[in-house]
C-alpha positions in Angstrom: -63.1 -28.8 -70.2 -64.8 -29.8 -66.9 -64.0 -33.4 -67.9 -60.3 -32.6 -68.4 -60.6 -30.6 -65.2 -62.0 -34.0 -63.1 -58.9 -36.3 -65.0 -56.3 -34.1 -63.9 -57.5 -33.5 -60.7 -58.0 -37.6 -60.4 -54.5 -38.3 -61.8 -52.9 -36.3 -59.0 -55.3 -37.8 -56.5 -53.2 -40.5 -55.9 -50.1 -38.0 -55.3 -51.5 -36.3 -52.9 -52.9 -39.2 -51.0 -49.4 -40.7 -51.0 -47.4 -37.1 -50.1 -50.3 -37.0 -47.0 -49.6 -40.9 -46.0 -45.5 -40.1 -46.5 -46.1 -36.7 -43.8 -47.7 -39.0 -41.3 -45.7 -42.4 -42.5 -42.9 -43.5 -44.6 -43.9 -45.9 -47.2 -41.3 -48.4 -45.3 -43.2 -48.3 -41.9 -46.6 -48.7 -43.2 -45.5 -52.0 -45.2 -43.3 -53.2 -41.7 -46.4 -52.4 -39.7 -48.6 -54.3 -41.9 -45.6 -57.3 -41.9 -45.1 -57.3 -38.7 -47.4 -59.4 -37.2 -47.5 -62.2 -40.3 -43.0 -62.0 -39.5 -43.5 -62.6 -35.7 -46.3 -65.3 -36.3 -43.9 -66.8 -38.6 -41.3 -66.9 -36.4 -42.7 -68.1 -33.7 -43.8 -71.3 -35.7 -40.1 -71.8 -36.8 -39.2 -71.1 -33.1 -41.5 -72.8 -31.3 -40.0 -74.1 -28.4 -40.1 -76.9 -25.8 -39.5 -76.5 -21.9 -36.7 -78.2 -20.4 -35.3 -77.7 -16.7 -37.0 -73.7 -17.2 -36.0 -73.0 -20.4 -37.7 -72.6 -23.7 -35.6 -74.7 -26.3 -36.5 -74.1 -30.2 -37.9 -77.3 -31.6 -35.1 -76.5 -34.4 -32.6 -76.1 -32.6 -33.1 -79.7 -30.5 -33.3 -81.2 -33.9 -30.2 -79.7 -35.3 -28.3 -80.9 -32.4 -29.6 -84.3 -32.0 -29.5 -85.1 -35.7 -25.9 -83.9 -35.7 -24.7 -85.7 -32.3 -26.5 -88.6 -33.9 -24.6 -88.5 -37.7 -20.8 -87.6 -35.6 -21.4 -91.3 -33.8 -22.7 -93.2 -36.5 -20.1 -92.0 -38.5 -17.2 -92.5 -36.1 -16.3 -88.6 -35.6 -15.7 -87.7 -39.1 -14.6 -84.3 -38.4 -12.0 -86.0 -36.8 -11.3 -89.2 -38.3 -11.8 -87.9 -42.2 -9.9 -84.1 -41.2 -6.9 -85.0 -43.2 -8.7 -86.8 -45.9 -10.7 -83.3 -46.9 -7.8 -81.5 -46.6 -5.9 -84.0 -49.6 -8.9 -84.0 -51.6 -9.4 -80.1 -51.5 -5.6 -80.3 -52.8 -6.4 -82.4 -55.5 -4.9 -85.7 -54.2 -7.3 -88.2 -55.7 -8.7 -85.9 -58.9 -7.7 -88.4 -61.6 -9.8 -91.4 -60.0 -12.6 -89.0 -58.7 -12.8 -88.1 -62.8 -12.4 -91.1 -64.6 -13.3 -93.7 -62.3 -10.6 -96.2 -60.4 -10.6 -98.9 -63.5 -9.9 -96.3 -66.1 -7.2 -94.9 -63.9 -5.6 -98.0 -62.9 -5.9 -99.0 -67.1 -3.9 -96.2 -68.0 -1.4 -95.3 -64.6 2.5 -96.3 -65.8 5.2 -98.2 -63.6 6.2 -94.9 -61.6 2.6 -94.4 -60.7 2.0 -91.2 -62.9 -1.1 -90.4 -64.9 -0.4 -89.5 -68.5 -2.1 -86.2 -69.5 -3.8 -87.9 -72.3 -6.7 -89.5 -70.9 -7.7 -86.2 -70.2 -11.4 -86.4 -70.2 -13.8 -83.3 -70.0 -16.9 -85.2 -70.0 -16.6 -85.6 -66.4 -19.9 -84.7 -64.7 -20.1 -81.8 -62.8 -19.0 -77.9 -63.1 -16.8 -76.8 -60.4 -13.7 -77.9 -58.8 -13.5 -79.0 -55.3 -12.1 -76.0 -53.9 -14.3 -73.7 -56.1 -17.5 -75.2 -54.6 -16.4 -75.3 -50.7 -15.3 -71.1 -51.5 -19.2 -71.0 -52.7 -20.3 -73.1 -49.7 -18.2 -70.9 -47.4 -18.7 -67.7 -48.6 -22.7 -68.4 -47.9 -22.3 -68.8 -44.4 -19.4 -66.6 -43.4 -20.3 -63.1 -43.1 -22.2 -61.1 -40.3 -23.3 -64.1 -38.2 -19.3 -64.3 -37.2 -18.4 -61.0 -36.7 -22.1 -59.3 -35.0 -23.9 -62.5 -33.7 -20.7 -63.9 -31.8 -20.1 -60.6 -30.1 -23.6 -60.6 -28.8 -23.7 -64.3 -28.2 -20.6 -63.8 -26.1 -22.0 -60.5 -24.2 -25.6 -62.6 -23.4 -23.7 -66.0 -22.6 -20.2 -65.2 -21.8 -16.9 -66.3 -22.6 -18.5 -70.0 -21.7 -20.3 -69.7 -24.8 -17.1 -70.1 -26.9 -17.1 -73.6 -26.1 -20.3 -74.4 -27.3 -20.0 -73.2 -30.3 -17.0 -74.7 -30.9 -18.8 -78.5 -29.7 -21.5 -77.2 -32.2 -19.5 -76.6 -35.3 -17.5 -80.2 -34.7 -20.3 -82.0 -34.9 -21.9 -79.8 -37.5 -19.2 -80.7 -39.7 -20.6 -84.5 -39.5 -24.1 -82.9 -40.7 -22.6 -81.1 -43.5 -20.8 -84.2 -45.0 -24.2 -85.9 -44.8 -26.3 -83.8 -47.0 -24.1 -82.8 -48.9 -22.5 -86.3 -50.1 -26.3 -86.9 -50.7 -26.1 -83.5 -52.7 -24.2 -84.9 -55.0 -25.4 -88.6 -55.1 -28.8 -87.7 -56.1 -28.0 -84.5 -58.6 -29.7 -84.4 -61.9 -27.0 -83.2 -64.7 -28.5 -81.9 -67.8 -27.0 -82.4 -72.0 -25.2 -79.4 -71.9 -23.4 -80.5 -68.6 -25.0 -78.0 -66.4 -25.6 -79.7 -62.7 -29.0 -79.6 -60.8 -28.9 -80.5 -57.0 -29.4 -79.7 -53.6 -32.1 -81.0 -51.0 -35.1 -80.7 -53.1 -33.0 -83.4 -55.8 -32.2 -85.9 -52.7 -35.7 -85.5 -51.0 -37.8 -86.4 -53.8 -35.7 -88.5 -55.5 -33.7 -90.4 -52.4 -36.7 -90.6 -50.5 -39.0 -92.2 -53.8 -36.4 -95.1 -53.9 -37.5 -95.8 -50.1 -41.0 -95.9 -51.2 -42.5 -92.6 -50.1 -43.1 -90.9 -53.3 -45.3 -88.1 -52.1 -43.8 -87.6 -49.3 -40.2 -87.1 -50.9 -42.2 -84.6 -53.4 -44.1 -82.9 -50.3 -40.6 -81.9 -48.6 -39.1 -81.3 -51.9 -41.3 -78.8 -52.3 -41.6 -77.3 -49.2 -37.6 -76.8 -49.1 -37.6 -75.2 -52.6 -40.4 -72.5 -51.6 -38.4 -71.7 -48.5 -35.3 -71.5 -50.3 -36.6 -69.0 -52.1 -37.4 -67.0 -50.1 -35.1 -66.9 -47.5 -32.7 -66.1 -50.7 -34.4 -62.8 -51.2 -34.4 -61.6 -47.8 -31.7 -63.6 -45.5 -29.6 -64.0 -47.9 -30.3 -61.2 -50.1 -32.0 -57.8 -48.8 -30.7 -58.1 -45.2 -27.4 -58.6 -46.8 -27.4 -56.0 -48.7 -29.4 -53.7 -45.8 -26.5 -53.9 -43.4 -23.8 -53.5 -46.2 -25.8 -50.1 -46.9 -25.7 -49.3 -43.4 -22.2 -50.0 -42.9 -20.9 -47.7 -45.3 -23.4 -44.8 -45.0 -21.5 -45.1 -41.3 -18.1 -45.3 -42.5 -18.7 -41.6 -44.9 -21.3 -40.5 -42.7 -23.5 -40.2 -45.7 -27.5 -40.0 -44.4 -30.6 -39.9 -46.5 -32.5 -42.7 -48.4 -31.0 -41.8 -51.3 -27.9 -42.5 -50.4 -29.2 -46.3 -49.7 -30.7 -46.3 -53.1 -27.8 -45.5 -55.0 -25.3 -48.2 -52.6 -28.0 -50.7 -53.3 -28.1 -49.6 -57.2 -24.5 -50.2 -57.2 -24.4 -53.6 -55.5 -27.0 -55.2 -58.0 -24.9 -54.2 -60.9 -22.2 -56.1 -59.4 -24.1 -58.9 -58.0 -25.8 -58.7 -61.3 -22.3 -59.2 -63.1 -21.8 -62.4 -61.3 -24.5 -64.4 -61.5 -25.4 -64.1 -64.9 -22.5 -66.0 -65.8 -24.2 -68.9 -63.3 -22.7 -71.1 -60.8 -19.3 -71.1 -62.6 -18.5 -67.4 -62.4 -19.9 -67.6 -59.1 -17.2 -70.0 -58.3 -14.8 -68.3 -59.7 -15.7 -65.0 -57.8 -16.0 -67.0 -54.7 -12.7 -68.5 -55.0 -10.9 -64.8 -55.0 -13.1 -63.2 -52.4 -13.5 -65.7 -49.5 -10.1 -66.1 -49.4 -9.4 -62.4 -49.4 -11.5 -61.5 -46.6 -11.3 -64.5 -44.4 -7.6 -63.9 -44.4 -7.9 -60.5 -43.5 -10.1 -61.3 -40.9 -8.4 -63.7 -39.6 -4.5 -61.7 -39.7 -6.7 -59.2 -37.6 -7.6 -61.7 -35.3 -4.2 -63.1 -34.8 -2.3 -60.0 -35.0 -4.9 -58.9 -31.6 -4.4 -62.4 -30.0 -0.6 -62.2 -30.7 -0.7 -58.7 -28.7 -2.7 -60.5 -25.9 -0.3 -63.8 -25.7 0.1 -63.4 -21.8 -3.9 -63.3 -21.2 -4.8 -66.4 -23.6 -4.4 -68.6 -20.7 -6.6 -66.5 -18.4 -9.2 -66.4 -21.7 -9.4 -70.1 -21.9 -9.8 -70.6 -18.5 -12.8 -67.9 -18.5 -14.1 -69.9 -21.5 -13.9 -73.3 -20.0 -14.6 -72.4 -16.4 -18.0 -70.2 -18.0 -18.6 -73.3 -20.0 -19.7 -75.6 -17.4 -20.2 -73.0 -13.9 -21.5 -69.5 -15.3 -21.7 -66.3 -13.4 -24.8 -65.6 -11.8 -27.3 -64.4 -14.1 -26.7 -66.2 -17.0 -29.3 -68.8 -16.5 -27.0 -71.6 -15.8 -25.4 -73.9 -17.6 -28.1 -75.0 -20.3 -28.8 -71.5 -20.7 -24.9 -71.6 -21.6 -25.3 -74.4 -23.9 -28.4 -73.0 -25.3 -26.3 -70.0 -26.3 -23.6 -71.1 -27.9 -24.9 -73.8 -30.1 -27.8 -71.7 -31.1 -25.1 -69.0 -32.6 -23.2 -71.5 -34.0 -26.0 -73.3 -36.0 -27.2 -70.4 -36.9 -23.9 -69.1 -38.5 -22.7 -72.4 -40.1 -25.9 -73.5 -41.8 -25.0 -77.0 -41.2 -29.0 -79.2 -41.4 -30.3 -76.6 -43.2 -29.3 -77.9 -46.5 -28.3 -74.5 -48.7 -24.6 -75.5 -48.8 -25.9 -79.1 -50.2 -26.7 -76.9 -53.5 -23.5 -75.6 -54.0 -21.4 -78.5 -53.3 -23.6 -80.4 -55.5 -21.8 -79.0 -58.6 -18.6 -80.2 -58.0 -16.4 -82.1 -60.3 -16.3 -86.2 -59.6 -17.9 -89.3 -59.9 -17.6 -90.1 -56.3 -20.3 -88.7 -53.8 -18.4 -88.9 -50.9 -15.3 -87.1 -51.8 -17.1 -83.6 -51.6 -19.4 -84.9 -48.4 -15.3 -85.2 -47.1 -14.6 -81.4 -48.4 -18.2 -80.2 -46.7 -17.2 -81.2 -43.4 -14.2 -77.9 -43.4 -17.3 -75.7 -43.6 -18.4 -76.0 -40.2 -14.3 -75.6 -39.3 -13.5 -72.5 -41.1 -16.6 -70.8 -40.4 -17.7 -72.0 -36.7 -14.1 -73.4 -35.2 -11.9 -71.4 -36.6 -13.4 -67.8 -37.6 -16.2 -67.5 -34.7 -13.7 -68.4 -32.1 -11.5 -65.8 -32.9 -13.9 -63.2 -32.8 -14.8 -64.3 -29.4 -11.4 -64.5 -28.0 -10.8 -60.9 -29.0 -14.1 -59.6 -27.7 -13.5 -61.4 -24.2 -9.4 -59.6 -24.4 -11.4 -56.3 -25.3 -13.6 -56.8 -22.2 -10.6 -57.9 -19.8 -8.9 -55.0 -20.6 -11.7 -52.5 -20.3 -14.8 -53.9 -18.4 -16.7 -52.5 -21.3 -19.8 -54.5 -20.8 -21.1 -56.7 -18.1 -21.8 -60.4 -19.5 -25.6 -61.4 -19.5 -26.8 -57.8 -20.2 -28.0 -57.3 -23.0 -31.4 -56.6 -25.2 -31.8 -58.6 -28.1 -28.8 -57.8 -30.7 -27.4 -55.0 -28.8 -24.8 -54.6 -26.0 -25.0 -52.4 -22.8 -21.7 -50.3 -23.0 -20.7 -49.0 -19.1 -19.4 -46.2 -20.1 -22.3 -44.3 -21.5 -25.4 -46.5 -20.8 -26.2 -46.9 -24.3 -26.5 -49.9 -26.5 -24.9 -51.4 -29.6 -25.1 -53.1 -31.8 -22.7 -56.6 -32.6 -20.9 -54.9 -35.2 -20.5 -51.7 -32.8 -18.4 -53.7 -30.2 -16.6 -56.1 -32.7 -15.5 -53.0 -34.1 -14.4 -51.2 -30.9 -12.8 -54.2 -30.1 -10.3 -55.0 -32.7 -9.9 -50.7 -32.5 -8.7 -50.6 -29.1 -5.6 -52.9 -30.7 -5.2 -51.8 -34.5 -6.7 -47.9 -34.1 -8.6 -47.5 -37.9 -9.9 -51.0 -38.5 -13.5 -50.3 -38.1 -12.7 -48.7 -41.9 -11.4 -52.4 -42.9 -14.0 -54.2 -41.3 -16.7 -52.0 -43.1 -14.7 -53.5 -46.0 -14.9 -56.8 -45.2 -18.7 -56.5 -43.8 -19.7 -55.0 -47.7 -17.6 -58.4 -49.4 -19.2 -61.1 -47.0 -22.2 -59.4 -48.0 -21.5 -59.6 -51.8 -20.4 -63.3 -51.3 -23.4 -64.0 -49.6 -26.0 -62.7 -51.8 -23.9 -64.2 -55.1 -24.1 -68.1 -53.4 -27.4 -67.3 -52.2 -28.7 -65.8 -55.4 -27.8 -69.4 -56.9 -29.3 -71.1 -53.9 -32.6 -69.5 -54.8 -32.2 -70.1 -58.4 -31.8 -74.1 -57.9 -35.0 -73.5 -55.9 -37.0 -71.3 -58.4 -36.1 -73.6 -61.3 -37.1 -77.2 -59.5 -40.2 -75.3 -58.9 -40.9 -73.2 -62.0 -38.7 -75.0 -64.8 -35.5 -75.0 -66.6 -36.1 -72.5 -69.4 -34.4 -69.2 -69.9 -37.3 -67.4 -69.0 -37.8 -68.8 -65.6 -34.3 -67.7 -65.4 -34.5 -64.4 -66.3 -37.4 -63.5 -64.2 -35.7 -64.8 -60.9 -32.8 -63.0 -61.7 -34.4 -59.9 -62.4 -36.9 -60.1 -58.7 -33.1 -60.9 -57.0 -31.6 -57.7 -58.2 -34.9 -56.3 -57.2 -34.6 -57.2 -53.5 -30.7 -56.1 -53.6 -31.8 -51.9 -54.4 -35.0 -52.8 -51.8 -32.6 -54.4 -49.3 -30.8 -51.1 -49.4 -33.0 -49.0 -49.3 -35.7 -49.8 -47.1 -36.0 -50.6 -43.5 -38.1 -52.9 -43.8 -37.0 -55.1 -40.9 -40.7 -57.6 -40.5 -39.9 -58.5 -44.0 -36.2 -59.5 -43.6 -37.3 -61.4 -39.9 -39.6 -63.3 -42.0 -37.6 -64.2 -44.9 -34.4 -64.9 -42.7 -36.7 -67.4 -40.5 -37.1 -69.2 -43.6 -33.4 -70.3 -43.6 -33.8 -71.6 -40.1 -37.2 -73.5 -41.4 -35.3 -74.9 -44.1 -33.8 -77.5 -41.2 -37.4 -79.4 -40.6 -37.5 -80.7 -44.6 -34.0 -81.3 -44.8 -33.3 -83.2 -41.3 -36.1 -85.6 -41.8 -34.9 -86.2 -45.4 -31.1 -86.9 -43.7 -32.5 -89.2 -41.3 -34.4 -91.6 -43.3 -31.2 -91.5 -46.3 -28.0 -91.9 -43.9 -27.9 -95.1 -44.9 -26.7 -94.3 -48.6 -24.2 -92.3 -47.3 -22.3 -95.3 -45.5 -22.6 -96.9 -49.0 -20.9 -94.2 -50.7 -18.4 -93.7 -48.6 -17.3 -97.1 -48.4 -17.2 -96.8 -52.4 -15.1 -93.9 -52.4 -13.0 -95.0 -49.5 -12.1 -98.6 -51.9 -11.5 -96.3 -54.6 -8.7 -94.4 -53.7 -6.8 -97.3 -51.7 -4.8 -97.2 -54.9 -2.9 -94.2 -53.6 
């Protein structure tokens, strides 16, 4: 009996520790607490930054920037020059040689120039179309970053920062088509047809051919573990963290059950997707970006429409700020540092992830999707962040909400009451003070960037977990299962030293990847040559 007595009491021992621990501490804050200090060491390293004229410039960020001014001359602007091109191959312009090769085409194209449908040929490597893969791409990188981080970069930097980021995402777009022509070039495709690529394939591979074996496997490897896991907590549990948030906000729901059951809910549907693999992502993708981009973006417009007699005065403000900002600021670089700093971190472009998915793409010719990559940058930075900062500067001509240059991290200083918000907050209260009630279509569009995210990232990761762990279906299955995992954690916790760790590993992605795009730029001057001579035909 006594021994009973001792089990029972010992089984619940462990209950009542954790019931005293939970009085004193949540579960969530002893984990962050015990984080904390490995995240900010973390970050730091990824960070570390270099002094120039009195200020502290990331290492990343100076390597970002130079490795993409560098690739835009080299290149001859080819977010310029080649702007046309993507836009006809996206369309399907060139399909038939990009699938068959320019002999076969030319062999069977009659007098009037038409292709018959007959030399049809489905053994054409790859698994998505050209469209399907830039959705995927897109949907990776659009999401919070444009509609939080540009509202605070605009409230630390002002409206000068605007420029930058636009200068950032044009020759971002040059960095993009680099890596993710080489993407493609250097992808492994297996007997069933099923496509293999990204950074880790060009790095080993593309960098062995130059004679540096180890250290194309070292880098390999070191992208592949970061990969991972910046796609269970960047791209993955902060996703679905602020997704939770958002909506509790929107029903004014509270308690951690209530994140539970939202994050519950999203990994059945994230779960839905990705079984089906990089093709049902793709298909998903191909819906949803398009969906809430335009939204978004008929928002935007509709504001900047009911603002037509202050866009002169906003570009003046963004010019003028550009290149002599107000007092306070920290002059011009501080300006620069700002705005290219938001923009690289939104568009992704050097850090390789969008190289993954654009590496599954339908055609024989690596260039013709490094041509399609270069629109990333353009939706996402030129097109989508700009006009979230022209509506936030119209919001703050209207009603001196906040003073530029003050603010405290991620949140805003609002005049009115003293207190600060958050990016979403004042994006939000901007587009209200024009269309009253969008803050509940925003929420909206907030929860399906955050579904598109964590669906392209979840295959990101995947690429990265099998180049590491295998092919097989187990391998599979058990990343799978630990990225549903982090979708219900992601939800439900607030653990925020664990998501500033695992979204500093996106950012540390960029060191592996830039030094694999500098020593293989050459290749990508061969192939697109080759796929410039192939479609002179037309």
């Amino acid at each position: 009996m006594k021994l009973k007595f001792l089990s029972i009491v010992a089984l619940f021992l462990p209950l009542i520790s954790m019931a005293q621990d939970a009085a004193e501490k949540s579960i969530d804050e002893k984990i962050n607490d015990f984080f904390m200090p490995i995240a900010d060491g973390w970050e730091s390293l990824v960070l570390t930054p270099i002094n120039i004229a009195g200020h502290n410039i990331p290492v990343v960020l100076i390597l970002l920037v130079v490795g993409a001014t560098f690739f835009t001359v080299y290149f001859k602007f080819p977010g310029i020059t080649k702007f046309p091109l993507a836009i006809r191959v996206v369309r399907g312009k060139y399909e038939a040689v990009e699938k068959y090769g320019v002999e076969k085409v030319e062999l069977h194209m009659t007098e009037s120039g038409d292709i018959p449908d007959t030399i049809r040929d489905e053994s054409e490597e790859g698994e998505v179309s050209h469209f399907q893969a830039l959705a995927t791409a897109v949907s990776g990188t659009v999401g919070l970053g444009n509609i939080a981080g540009v509202a605070v970069a605009i409230a630390v930097g002002g409206p000068g920062a605007t420029f930058w980021m636009v200068v950032c995402g044009l020759i971002g777009m040059s960095t993009k088509f680099v890596e993710c022509t080489l993407g493609v070039k250097y992808r492994d495709v297996g007997a069933d047809g099923t496509v293999y690529g990204g950074p880790m394939y060009y790095l080993s591979k593309g960098i062995k051919e130059r004679g540096w074996t180890r250290l194309g496997k070292f880098l390999a490897v070191v992208f592949a573990v970061l990969c991972v896991g910046a796609s269970f907590g960047g791209g993955n549990a902060f996703q679905s963290n602020q997704a939770a948030v958002q909506l509790s906000s929107m029903l004014n729901l509270e308690g951690g059950a209530t994140g539970l059951m939202i994050g519950v809910v999203l990994a059945v549907l994230v779960g839905i997707v990705i079984i089906g693999g990089i093709k049902k992502i793709a298909s998903v993708t191909e819906k949803i970006v398009p969906f809430m981009a335009g939204i978004y973006v008929l928002a935007s417009l509709v504001i900047i429409f009911a603002n037509i007699k202050y866009i002169g005065d906003a570009f003046s403000m963004i010019f003028a700020g550009a290149f002599s900002p107000e007092a306070g600021l920290g002059g011009i670089l501080g300006v620069i540092i700002v705005g290219f700093q938001r923009a690289a971190f939104s568009n992704e472009a050097g850090a390789g992830s969008a190289a993954i998915a654009h590496s599954a793409v339908k055609t024989r010719y690596p260039a013709s999707e490094g041509i399609v990559a270069l629109l990333e940058p353009f939706i996402d930075t030129v097109v989508i962040c700009t006009m979230t900062a022209l509506v936030i500067i119209f919001f703050n001509m209207d009603t001196a909400a906040f003073d530029y240059g003050n603010a405290v991290g991620s949140t805003v200083q609002i005049n009115a009451t003293g207190a600060y918000v958050g990016g979403v907050d004042l994006t939000s209260m901007a587009y209200d003070s024009v269309i009253p009630g969008f803050k509940y279509i925003l929420t909206i569009a907030i929860i399906l960037f955050a579904f598109s995210t964590m669906i392209s990232w979840s295959y990101y990761g995947l690429q990265s977990w099998k180049y590491l762990f295998g092919r097989g279906k187990v391998a599979d299955i058990i990343y799978k299962v630990l990225f549903l995992l982090f979708v219900v954690i992601g939800a439900a916790a607030t653990l925020d030293a664990v998501i500033k760790f695992s979204d500093a590993m996106i950012l540390a992605l960029v060191f592996p990847n830039m030094i694999g795009l500098l020593i293989l730029f050459p290749k990508v001057k061969k192939s697109l040559q080759r796929y410039l001579d192939a479609i002179k035909i037309y």
